[in-house]
C-alpha positions as CSV (number, residue, x, y, z in Angstrom):
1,X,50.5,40.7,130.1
2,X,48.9,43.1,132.1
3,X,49.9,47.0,132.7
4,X,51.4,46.1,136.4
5,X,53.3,43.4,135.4
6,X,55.0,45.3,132.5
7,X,55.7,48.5,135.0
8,X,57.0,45.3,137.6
9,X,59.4,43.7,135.4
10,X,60.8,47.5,133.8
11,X,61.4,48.4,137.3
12,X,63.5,45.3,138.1
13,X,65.3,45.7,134.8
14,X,66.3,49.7,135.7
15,X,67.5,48.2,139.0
16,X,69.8,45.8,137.5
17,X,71.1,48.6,135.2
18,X,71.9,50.3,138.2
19,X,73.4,47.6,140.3
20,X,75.7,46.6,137.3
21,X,76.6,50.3,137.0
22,X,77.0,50.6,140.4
23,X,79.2,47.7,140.4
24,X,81.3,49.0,137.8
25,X,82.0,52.3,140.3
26,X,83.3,50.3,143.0
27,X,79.9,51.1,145.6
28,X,79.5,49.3,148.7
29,X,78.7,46.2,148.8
30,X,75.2,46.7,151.1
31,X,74.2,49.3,148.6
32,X,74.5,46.6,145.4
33,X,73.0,44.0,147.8
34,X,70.1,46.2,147.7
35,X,70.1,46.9,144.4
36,X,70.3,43.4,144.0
37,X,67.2,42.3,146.0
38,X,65.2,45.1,144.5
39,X,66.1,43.8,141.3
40,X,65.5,40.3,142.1
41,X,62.3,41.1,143.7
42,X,60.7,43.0,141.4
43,X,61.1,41.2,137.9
44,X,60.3,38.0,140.0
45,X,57.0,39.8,140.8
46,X,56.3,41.1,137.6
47,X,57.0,37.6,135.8
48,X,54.5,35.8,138.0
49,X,51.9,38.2,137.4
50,X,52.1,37.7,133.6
51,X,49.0,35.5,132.5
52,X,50.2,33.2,130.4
């Protein structure tokens, strides 16, 4: 597990933090779909660049 992938996967994790806080304050929904994406996006980018 490299440097990049550890920063990737933290990211996505502090994104999902937010979406489900967001969620919790009754946002709008483009601004958790976002969130969501992000979130999706970067821990999927930071598990496939884990060398296993």
């Amino acid at each position: 597990m490299n440097g990049l992938s550890t920063v990737l996967i933290f990211v996505g994790l502090f994104f999902l933090g937010g979406l489900i806080s967001f969620a919790k304050q009754g946002k709008p929904k483009g601004t958790l779909a976002l969130l969501g994406f992000a979130a999706v996006f970067a821990l999927a980018a930071g598990l496939l660049r884990v060398d296993w």
